[in-house]
C-alpha positions in Angstrom: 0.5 48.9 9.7 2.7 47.8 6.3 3.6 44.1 6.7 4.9 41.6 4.3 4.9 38.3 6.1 7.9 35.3 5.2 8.2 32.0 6.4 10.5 32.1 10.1 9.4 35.6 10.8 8.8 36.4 14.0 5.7 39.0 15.3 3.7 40.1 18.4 0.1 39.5 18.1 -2.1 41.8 19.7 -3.7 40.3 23.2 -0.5 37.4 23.2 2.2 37.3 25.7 5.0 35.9 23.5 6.3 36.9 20.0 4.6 34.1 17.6 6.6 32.4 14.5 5.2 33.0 11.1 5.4 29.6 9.0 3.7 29.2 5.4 0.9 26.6 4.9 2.5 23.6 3.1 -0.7 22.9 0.8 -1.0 26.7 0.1 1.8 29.1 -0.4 -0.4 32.2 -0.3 -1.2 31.1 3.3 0.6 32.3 6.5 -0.3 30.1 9.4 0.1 32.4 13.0 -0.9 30.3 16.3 -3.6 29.1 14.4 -4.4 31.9 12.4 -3.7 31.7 8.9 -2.9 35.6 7.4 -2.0 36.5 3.9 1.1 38.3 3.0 0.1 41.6 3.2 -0.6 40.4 7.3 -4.0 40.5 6.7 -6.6 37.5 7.5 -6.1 34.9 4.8 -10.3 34.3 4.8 -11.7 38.0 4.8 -14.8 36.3 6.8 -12.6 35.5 9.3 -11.2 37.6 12.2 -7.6 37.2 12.9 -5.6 39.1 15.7 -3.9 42.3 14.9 -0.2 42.1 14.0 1.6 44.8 16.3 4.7 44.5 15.2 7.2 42.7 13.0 10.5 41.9 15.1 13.9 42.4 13.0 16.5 39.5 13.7 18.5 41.7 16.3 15.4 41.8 18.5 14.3 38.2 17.8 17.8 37.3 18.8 17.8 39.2 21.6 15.0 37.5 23.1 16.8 34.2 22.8 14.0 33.1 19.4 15.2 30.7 16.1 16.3 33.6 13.4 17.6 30.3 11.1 14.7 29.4 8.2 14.0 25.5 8.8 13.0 23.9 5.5 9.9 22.1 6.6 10.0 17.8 6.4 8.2 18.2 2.9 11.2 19.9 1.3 14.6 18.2 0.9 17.9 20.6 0.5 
């Protein structure tokens, strides 16, 4: 499956019951941190030693809306706008 991750996405992790929010590490921008899993952009695991759950599917903002999920980007406490 062709991913490219961004920070505020949304996705359904194989073997999880609830879509899971992507956020980008803070001390690595190449790193995508997934309930605890950290994935590059390309949705792959970050650490190719490690094993990461599958990404099933990327939602779009209608269905993340639809399910009642944030679709508005929150700059994390590190970054002032």
């Amino acid at each position: 499956m062709g991913v490219r991750l961004y920070d505020s996405a949304w996705i359904v992790l194989r073997d999880f019951d609830t879509p899971q929010q992507v956020r980008k590490d803070p001390r690595n921008p190449a790193i995508f941190n997934v309930a605890g899993f950290q994935y590059d952009i390309d949705g792959h695991a970050f650490r190719r030693t490690e094993t990461v759950p599958e990404i099933m599917q990327m939602l779009s903002l209608a269905e993340a809306r639809d399910l009642g999920l944030s679709t508005q980007y929150t700059a994390p406490r590190s970054i002032s706008l």
